[in-house]
C-alpha positions in Angstrom: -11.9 -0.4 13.2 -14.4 -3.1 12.6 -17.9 -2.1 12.1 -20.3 -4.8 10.6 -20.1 -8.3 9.5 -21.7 -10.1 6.2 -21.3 -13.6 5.5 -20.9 -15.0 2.5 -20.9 -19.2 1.8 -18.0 -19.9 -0.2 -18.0 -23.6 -0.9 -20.1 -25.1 2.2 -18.0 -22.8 4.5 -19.1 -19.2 6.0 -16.9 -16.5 5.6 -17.3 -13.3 7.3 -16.7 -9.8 5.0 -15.5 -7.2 7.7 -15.9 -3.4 7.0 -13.3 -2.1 8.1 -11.8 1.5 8.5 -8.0 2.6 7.5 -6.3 3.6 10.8 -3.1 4.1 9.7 -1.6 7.5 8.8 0.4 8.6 5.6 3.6 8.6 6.1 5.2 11.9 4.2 6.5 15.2 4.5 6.7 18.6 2.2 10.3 16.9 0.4 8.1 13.9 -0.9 8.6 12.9 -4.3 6.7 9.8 -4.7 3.7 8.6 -3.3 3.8 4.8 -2.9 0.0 3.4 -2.7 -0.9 0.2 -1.4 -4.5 -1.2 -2.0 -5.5 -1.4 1.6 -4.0 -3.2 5.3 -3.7 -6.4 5.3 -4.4 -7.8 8.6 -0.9 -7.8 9.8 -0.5 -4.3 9.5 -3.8 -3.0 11.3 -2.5 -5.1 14.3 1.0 -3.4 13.7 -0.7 -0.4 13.0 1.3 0.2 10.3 1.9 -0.3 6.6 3.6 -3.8 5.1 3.5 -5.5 8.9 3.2 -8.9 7.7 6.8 -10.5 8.4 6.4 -12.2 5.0 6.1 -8.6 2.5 9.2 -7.8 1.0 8.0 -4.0 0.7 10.6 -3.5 3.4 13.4 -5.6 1.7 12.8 -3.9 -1.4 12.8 0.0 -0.2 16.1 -0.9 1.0 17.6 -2.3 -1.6 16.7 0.3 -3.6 17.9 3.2 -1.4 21.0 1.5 0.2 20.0 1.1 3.4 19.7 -1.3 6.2 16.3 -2.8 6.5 13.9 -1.4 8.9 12.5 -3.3 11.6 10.5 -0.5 14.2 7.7 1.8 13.2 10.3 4.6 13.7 13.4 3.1 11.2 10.7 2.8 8.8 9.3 5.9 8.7 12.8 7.6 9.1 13.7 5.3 5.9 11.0 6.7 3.9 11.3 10.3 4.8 14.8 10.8 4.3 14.4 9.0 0.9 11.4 11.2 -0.3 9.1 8.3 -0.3 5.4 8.7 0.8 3.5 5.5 1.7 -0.5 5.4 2.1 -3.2 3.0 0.5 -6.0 3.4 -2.3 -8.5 2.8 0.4 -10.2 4.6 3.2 -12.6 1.6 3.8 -14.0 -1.1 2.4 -15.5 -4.9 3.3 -12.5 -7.1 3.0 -12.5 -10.7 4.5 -9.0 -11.5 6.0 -6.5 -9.7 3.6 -7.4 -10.6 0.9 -7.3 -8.1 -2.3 -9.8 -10.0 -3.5 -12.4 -10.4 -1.2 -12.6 -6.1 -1.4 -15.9 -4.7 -2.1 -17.9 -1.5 -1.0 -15.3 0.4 -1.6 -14.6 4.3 -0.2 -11.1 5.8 -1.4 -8.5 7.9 0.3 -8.1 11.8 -0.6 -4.9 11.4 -1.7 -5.2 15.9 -2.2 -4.3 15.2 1.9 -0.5 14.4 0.8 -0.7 16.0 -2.8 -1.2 19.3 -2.0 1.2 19.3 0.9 4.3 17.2 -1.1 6.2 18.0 -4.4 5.1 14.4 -5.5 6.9 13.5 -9.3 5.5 10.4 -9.3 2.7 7.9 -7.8 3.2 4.2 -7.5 0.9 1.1 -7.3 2.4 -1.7 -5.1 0.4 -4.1 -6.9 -2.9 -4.9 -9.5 -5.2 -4.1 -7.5 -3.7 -0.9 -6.1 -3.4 -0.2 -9.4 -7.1 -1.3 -10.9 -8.6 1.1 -7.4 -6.2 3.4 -7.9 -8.0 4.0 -11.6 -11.0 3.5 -10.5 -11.6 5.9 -7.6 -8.7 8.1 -7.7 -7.5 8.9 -11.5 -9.8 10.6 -12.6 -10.6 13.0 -9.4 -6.6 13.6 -9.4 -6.1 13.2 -12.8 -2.6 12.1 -13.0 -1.2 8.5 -13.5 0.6 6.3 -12.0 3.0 3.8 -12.7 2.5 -0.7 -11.4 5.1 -1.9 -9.9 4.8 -5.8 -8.9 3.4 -6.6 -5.7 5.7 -6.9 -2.7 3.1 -8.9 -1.3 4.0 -12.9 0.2 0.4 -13.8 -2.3 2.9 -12.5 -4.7 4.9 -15.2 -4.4 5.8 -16.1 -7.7 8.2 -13.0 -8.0 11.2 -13.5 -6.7 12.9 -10.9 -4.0 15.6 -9.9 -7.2 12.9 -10.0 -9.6 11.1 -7.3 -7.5 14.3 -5.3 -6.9 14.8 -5.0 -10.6 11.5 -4.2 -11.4 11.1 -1.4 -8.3 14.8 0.2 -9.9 12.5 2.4 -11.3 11.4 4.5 -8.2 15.0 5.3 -8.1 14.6 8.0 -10.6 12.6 10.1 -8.3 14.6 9.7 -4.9 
């Protein structure tokens, strides 16, 4: 949900920062044992209306390769792909001004209660899909959870100097958990 628009000149041109509101519910159950946190929807995925939607993430690519499956393509697959692999899925943030999708445009930012899957899942482990996940996720969330989590590189295509094997290796270690 958008709610407000502030521009900012970047270089001659006017970009618009867009609060905007995280629509999209977690995705777990009671039998959770990680908690996999992006930093917030990228454009793509509030259309979607769900997490990873841009055709070009490999988040999808890489759950699969590292539970054996077949990769998702509907809302429902991938929800039934992270559920019966233990795997909650949410972001860092509730809202924030972002312009686009891009991580690094975020400001104003209002975190998640991640207690809304915590107390509910036997979670081992949290994840950060990425450095900024991970620099929020230590910044608003740490320290009101306090427990830690673990950065994993981002499966995001801005991430596109890591290969699709280089990501698989370096997500092996979720597989401990599942």
């Amino acid at each position: 949900m958008v709610n407000d628009y502030n521009g900012t000149s970047i270089g001659g041109f006017y970009r618009l920062e867009t609060l905007v509101y995280h629509e999209i519910e977690p995705v777990f159950d009671k039998n959770s044992k990680i908690l996999i946190l992006g930093s917030f929807p990228s454009v793509k995925s509030r259309e979607n209306r769900f997490f990873y939607g841009h055709p070009m993430n490999r988040f999808w690519k890489v759950i699969a390769g590292e539970t054996g499956c077949d990769v998702p393509v509907t809302v429902e697959e991938k929800k039934q792909l992270l559920i019966s692999n233990h795997i909650a899925v949410w972001d860092v943030i509730k809202s924030c001004s972002i312009t686009g999708s891009s991580d690094s445009s975020i400001k104003n930012v209002v975190p998640n209660d991640l207690n809304i899957i915590l107390r509910d899942a036997d979670i081992e482990q949290i994840f950060c899909n990425g450095n900024k996940s991970y620099e929020l996720f230590n910044k608003y969330c740490e320290p009101k959870i306090n427990r830690s989590a673990i950065k994993l590189p981002s499966t995001s295509p801005a991430n596109a100097g890591c290969s699709l094997d280089r990501l698989v290796t370096e997500w092996e270690k979720i597989r401990k958990y599942l």
